[in-house]
C-alpha positions in Angstrom: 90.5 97.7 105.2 88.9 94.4 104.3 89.0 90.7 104.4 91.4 88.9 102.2 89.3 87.1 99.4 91.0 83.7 100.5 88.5 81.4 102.2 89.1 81.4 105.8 91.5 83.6 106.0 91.6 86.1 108.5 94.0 88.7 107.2 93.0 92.2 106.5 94.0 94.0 103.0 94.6 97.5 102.3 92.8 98.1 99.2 93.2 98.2 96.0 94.8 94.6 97.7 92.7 91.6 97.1 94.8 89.2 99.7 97.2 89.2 102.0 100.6 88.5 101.2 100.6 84.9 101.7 97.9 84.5 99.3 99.0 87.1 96.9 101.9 85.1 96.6 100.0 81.8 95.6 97.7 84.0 93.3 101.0 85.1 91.7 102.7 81.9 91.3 99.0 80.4 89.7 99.1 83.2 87.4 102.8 82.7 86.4 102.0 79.0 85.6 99.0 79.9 83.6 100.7 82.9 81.8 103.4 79.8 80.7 100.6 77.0 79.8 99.3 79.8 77.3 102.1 81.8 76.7 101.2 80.8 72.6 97.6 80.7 72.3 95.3 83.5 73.3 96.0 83.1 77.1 97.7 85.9 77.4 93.4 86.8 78.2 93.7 85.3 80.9 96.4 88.0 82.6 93.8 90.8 82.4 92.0 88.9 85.6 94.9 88.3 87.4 95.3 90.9 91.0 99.2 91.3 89.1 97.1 92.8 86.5 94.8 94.9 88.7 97.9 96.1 91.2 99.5 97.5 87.6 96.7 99.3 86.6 95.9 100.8 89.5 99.2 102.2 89.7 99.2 103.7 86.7 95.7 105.5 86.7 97.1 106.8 90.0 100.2 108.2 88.7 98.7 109.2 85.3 94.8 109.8 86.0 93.8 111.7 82.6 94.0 109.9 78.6 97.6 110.8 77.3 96.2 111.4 73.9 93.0 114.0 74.7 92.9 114.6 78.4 89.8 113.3 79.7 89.3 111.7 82.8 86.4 109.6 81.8 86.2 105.6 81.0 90.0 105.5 81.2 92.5 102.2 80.5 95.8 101.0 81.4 97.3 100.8 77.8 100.7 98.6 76.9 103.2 100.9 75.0 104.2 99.4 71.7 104.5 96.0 73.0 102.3 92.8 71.9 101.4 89.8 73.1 103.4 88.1 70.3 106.4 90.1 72.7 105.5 88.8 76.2 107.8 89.8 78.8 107.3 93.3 76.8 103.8 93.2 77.1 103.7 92.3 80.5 106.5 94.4 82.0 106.8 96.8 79.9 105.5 100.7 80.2 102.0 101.6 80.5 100.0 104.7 79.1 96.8 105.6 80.4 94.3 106.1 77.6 90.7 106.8 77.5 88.3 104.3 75.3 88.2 105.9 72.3 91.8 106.6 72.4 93.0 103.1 73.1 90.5 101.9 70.6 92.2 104.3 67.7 95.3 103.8 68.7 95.2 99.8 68.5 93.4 100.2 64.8 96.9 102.2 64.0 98.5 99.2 65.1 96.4 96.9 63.5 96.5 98.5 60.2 100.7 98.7 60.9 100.2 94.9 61.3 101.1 95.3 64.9 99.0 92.9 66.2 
């Protein structure tokens, strides 16, 4: 266990928790507002920081902890499947893949060269 990342707070986390609940929950709501204020722009950045973000990933490297596409279990990401920031409740509810780096990189040229992104 360790200390929730709040200042003064006393609470203890499990990791791969961050905060407590209390402040989980405020760390939510700020991200929901700032996911909102740049839901157009490039913000959608922004979500990759948040401990939303990090619980997701986590998850899915736990449940899938080898690259879909060759196998390895080396330098490994949480990748969106199909979805786009253009489509944001997609992109950040929708279905995850775990890829390795080269794999993710490949597939997002496919996407790019679809004109996916």
């Amino acid at each position: 266990m360790r200390p929730c990342l709040a200042p003064n707070c006393p609470a203890l986390v499990h990791p791969p928790e961050n905060r407590c609940p209390r402040h989980r929950a405020e760390a939510d709501a700020r991200w929901a507002r700032r996911v909102e204020a740049h839901r157009d722009g490039q913000g959608w950045r922004a979500f990759y920081r948040t401990d939303a973000w990090r619980r997701r990933r986590a998850e899915q490297l736990a449940r899938e902890p080898t690259c879909r596409s060759c196998g390895t279990d080396r330098r490994l990401q949480a990748a969106h499947v199909g979805a786009t920031p253009k489509e944001w409740e997609a992109f950040i509810a929708g279905p995850l893949q775990t890829l390795c780096i080269e794999c993710h990189a490949r597939s997002r040229a496919a996407e790019n060269w679809r004109g996916g992104r």
